[in-house]
C-alpha positions in Angstrom: 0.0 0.0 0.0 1.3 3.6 -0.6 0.9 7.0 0.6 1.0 10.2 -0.3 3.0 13.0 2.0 1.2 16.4 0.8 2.9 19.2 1.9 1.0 20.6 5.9 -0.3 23.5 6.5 3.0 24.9 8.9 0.8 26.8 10.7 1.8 30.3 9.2 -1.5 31.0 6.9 1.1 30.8 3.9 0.4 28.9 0.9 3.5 28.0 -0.5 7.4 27.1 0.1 10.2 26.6 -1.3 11.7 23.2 -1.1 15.4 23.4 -0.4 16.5 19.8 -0.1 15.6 16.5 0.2 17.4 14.4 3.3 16.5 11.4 1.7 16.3 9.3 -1.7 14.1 7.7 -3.5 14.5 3.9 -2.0 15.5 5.1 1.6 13.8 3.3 4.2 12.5 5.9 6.9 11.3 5.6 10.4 8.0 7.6 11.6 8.7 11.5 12.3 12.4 10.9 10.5 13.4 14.3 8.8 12.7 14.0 5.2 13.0 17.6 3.5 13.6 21.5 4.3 11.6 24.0 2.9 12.2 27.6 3.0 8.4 29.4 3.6 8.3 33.1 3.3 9.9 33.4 7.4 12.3 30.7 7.8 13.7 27.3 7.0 11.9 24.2 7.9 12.9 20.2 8.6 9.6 18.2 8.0 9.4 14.9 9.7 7.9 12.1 7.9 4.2 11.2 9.2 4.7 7.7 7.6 7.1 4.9 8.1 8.2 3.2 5.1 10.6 3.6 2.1 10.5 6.4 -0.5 8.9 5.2 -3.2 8.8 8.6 -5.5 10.2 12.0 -4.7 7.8 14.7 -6.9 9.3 17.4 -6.0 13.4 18.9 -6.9 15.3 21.4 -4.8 14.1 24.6 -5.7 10.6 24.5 -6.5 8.0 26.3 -5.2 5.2 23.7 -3.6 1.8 24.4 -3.2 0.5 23.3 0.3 -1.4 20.3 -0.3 0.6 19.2 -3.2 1.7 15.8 -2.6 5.5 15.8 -2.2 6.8 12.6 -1.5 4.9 8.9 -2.0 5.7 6.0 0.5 5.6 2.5 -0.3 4.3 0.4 2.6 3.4 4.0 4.4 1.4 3.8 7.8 1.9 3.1 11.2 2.9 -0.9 9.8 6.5 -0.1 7.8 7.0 -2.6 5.1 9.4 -5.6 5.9 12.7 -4.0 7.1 16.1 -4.7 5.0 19.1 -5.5 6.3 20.1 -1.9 6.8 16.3 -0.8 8.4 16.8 0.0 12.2 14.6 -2.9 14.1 11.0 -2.4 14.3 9.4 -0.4 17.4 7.9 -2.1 20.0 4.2 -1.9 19.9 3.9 0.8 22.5 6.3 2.5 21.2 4.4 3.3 17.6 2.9 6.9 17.5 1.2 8.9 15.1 2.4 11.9 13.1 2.6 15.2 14.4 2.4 17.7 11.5 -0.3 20.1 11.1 -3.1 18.2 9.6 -2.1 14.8 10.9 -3.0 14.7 14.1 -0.6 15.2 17.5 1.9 12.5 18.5 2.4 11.3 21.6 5.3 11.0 23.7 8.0 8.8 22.0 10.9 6.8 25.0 13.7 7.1 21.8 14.0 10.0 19.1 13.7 8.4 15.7 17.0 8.7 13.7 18.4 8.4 10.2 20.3 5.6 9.2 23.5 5.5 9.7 25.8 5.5 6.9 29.8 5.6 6.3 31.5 7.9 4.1 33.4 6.9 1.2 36.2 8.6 0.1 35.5 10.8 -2.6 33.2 12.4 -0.2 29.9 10.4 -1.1 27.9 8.1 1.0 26.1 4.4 0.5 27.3 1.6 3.0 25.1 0.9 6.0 26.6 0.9 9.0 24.4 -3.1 9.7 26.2 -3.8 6.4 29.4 -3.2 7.8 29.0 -4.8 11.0 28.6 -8.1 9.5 31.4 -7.3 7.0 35.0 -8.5 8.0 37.3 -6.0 9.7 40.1 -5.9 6.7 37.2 -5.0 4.3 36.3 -1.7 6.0 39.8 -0.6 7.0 39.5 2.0 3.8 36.5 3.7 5.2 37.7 6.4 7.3 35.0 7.4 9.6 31.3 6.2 10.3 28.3 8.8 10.1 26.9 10.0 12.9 23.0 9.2 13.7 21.9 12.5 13.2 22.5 14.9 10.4 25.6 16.9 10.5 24.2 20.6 11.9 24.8 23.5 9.5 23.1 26.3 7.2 21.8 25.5 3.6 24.6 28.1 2.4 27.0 25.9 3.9 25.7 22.4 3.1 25.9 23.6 -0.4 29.7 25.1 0.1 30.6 21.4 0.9 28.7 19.8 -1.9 30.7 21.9 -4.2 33.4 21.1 -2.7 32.7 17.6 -2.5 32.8 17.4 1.1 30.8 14.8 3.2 29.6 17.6 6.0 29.8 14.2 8.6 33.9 14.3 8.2 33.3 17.7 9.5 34.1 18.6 13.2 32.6 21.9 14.4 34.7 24.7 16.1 32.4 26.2 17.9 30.4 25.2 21.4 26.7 25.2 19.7 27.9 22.3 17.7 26.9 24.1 14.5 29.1 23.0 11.1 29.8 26.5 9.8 31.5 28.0 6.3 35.5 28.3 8.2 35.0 24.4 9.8 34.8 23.3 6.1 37.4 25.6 4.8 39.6 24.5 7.4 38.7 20.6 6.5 39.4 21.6 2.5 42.7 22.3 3.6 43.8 19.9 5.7 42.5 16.9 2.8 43.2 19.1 0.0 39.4 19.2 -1.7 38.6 20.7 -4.7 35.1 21.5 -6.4 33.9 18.6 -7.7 33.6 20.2 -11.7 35.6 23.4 -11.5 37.4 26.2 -9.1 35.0 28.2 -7.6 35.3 31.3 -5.4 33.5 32.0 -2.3 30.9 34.4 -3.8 30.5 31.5 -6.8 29.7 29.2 -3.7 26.6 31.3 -2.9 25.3 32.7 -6.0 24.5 31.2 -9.6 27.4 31.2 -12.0 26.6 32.8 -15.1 26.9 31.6 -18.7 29.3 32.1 -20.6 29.1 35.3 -22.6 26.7 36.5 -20.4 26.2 40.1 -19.1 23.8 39.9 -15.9 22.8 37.4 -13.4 19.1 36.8 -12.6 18.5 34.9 -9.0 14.4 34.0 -8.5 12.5 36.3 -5.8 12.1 34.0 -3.2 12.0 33.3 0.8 12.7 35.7 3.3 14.2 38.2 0.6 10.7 38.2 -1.0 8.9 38.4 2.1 11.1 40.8 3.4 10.9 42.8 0.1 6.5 42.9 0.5 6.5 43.8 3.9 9.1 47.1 3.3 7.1 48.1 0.7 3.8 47.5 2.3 5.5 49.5 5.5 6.9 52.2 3.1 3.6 53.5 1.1 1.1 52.5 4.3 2.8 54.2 7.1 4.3 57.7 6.7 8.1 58.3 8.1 9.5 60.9 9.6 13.1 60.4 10.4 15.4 62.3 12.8 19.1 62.1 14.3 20.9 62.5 17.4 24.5 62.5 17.9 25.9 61.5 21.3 28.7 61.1 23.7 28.7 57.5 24.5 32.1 56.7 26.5 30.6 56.0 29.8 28.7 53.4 28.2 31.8 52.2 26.8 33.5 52.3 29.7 30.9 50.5 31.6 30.5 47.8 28.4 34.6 47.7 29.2 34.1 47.1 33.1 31.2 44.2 32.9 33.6 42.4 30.3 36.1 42.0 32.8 33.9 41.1 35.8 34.4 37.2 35.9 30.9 37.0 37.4 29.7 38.1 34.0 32.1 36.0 32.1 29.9 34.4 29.2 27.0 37.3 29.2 28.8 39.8 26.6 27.0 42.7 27.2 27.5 45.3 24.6 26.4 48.7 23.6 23.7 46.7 21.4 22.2 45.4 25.4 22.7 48.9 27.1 20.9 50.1 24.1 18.0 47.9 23.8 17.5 48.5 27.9 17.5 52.4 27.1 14.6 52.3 24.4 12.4 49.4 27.0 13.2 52.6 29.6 12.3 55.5 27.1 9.2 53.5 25.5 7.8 53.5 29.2 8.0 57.4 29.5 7.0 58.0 25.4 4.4 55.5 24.9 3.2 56.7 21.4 6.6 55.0 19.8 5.0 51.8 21.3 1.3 51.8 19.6 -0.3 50.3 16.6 -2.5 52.1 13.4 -5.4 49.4 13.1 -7.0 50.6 9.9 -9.5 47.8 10.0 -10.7 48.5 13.6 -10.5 52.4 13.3 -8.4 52.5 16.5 -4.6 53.3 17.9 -3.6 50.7 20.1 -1.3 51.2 23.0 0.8 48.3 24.0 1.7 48.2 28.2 4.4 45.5 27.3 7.5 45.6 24.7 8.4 42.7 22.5 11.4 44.0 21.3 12.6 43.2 17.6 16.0 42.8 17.0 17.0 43.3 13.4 19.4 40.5 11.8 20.7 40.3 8.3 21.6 36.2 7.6 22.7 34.6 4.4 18.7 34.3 3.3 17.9 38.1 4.0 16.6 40.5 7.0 14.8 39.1 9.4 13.5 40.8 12.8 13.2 37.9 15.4 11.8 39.5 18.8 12.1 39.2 22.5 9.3 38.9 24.3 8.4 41.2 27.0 11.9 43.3 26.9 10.9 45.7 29.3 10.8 43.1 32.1 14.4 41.6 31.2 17.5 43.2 33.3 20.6 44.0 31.4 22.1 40.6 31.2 19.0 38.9 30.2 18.4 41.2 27.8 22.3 40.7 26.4 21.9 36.6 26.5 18.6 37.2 24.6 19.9 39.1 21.5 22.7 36.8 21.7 20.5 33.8 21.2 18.6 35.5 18.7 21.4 36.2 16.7 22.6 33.3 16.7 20.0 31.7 15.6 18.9 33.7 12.8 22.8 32.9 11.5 21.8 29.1 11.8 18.7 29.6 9.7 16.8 28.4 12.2 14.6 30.8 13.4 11.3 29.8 14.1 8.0 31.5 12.3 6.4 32.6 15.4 9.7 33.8 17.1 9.5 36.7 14.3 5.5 38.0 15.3 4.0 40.3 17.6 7.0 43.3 18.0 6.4 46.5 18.8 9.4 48.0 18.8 12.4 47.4 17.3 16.4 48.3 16.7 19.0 47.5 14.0 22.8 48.1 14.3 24.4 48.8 11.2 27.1 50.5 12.9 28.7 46.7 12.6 29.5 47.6 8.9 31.2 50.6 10.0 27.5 52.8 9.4 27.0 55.9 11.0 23.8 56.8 10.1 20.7 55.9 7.8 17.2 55.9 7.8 15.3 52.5 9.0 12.1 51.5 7.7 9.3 51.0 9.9 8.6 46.8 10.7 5.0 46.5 9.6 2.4 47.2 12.6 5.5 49.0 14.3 5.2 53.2 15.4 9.2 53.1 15.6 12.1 51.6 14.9 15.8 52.8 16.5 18.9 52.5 14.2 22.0 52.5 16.1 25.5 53.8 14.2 29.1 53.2 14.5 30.9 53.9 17.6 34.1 56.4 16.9 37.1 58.7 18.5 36.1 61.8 17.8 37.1 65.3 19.2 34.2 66.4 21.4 33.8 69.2 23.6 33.8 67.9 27.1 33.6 69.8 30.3 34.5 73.4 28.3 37.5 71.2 26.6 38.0 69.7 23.5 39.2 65.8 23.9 38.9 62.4 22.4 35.3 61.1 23.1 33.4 57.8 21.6 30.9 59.1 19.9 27.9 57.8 17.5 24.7 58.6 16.2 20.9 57.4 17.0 18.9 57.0 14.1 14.9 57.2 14.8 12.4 56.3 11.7 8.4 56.5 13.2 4.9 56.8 11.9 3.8 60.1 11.4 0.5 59.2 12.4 0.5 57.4 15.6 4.1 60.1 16.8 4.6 63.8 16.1 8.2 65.4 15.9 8.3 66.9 19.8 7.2 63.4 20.9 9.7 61.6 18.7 12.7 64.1 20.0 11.6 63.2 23.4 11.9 59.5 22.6 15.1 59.8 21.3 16.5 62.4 24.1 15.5 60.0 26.4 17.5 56.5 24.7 20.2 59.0 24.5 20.4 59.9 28.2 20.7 56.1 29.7 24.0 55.6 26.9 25.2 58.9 27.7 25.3 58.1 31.3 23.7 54.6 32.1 23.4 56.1 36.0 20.6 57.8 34.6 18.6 54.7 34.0 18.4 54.2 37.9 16.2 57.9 37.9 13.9 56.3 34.7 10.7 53.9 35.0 
């Protein structure tokens, strides 16, 4: 008996996504809720588990097209709760109690499982490809393996679609791979650093690290054209939507900030804050939770359909990230009630999980308020775009020596410049110069937040 996988409703009212690659192949055997595919929707990158058990009978789908929800993308020979008779590489059936039901949208919930389904194991083969089973080997004698250099672990390597596709080209199996870093993620320098030491190549040509990420034109050719997809095209609708609904008014303020440095300079040293990194990007993000309290227009929605301005008493903070896939603004959840740490070990989190590509739909809804530093590029200034359903959004610049007066004197300050875009309609200019006078304050002297609530 077969059946058909159709793609679930992921629970974000959107009615398409983009599938970026299949985990398995056509003839795999797979266990119930076993990763099968990611697709890219129009927020983030997806792993759909299997809802069958089975092997892959007919893959309808390549990487790179666009699937409808409720187009079927995968069909399952023997699907259902009773997997076809196992091979000799199948892991060994479930006990009875053990079975469960899917738990995609659609499907129904599953409950609780003793043992996380896994993959099958496989080994590596040299030139970087990958077929034997690790029962295969098992029962194989020892001198007949000694050429395979390492076995796969059960799960799938960790790491970004940019990268996965970096050590494809490279011909690198990602499982050879050991990652540098404590989150266990594979990322684009562990794979250099493995090329090196083995001495890959791409598989059909020499390729540059900007080849590695974008489309190779034809020969001859004079442009490149890359399909509108993902977070760049969702990202692309919402500015627009945000730039012709809501009218922006933009303003500057240029400020003193060494005794925020200073302080960012003393908590790095304090050994009971060792791990936290709190930088002017936390300070910052506690001064606007502190100004939004005294200017609560800047924290308000325009509901067109209701005919009303509503006032938010909380602040989910969105933190603006740019990734390999595009801008995306995950948020932290009532900001206002974090201290400085938390909020620190929050946008580190975020960050790094927006790098990852992993960032959940719902982790990206519900802001009212939000900041982007593009003073990391070496920025000083610019004008942000309004976050859809946002009043305001802060833009912090670069931090620089610069001769300031100071105290009647001219001397060497650290120095940088706020960057406030807001609606027009829901904040006029004095209460949007009040707003920023009052961010400004707190990382002009952070003592000042003590006096604020």
């Amino acid at each position: 008996m077969s059946q058909d996988f159709r793609l679930p409703d992921l629970g974000e009212g959107l009615p398409d996504a983009e599938l970026v690659q299949w985990l398995v192949a056509e003839g795999d055997t797979v266990s119930l809720n076993q990763n099968i595919a990611e697709v890219e929707t129009a927020k983030a990158v997806i792993e759909l588990p299997s809802p069958f058990a089975g092997v892959v009978g007919k893959l309808h789908h390549a990487a790179g097209d666009t699937v409808e929800v409720g187009e079927v993308l995968v069909t399952f020979d023997g699907g259902g709760d009773a997997a076809a008779p196992a091979p000799v590489h199948e892991a060994p059936a479930e006990p009875e109690e053990e079975k469960a039901t899917p738990n995609l949208v659609g499907y129904g919930a599953a409950p609780r499982r003793s043992a996380r389904p896994q993959r099958r194991a496989r080994v590596a083969r040299g030139d970087g490809s990958s077929a034997v089973d690790t029962a295969v080997l098992e029962a194989a004698p020892h001198d007949a393996i000694v050429e395979q250099p390492l076995e796969r672990p059960l799960e799938r390597p960790r790491s970004t679609p940019p990268v996965r596709k970096f050590a494809k080209d490279l011909g690198i199996d990602l499982a050879l791979v050991e990652a540098s870093g404590v989150t266990g993620l594979i990322t684009r320098a562990d794979v250099e650093a493995y090329a090196a030491r083995v001495g890959a190549a791409p598989a059909e040509a020499p390729a540059t690290a900007a080849a590695a990420s974008t489309p190779a034109p034809r020969s001859g050719d004079r442009v490149t054209r890359t399909p509108i997809r993902g977070v760049r095209k969702h990202t692309a609708e919402a500015m627009v939507r945000s730039a012709f609904t809501a009218p922006h008014v933009s303003t500057f303020h240029t400020i003193d900030v060494t005794k925020t440095m200073r302080l960012v300079a003393s908590l790095k040293a304090d050994r009971s804050l060792e791990g936290h990194r709190i930088g002017v990007m936390a300070v910052a993000a506690k001064a606007v939770c502190l100004a939004l309290g005294r200017n609560p227009s800047l924290n308000a929605k325009w509901d067109d359909a209701a005919g009303e301005i509503v006032e938010h008493h909380y602040v989910n903070l969105g933190v603006a990230a740019a990734t390999d896939r595009g801008l995306i603004v995950p948020v932290i959840p009532d900001a206002d009630a974090m201290t400085l740490v938390e909020l620190a070990d929050a946008i580190r989190e975020l960050a790094g999980v927006a790098r990852s590509g992993k960032t959940p739909p719902a982790a990206m809804m519900g802001g009212t308020f939000s900041i982007t530093n593009f003073g990391v590029f070496g920025i000083e200034a610019g004008t942000p775009i309004l976050n859809p359903g946002e009043a305001g959004i802060l833009g912090l610049g670069s931090v620089a020596r610069r001769p300031w007066e100071h105290k009647g004197k001219i001397a060497l300050r650290d120095v940088m410049t706020l960057s406030l875009s807001f609606d027009h309609r829901l904040v006029d200019g004095a209460e949007g110069s009040r707003f920023l006078v009052d961010v400004a304050s707190v990382l002009e002297d952070p003592g000042r937040a003590l006096l604020m609530r």
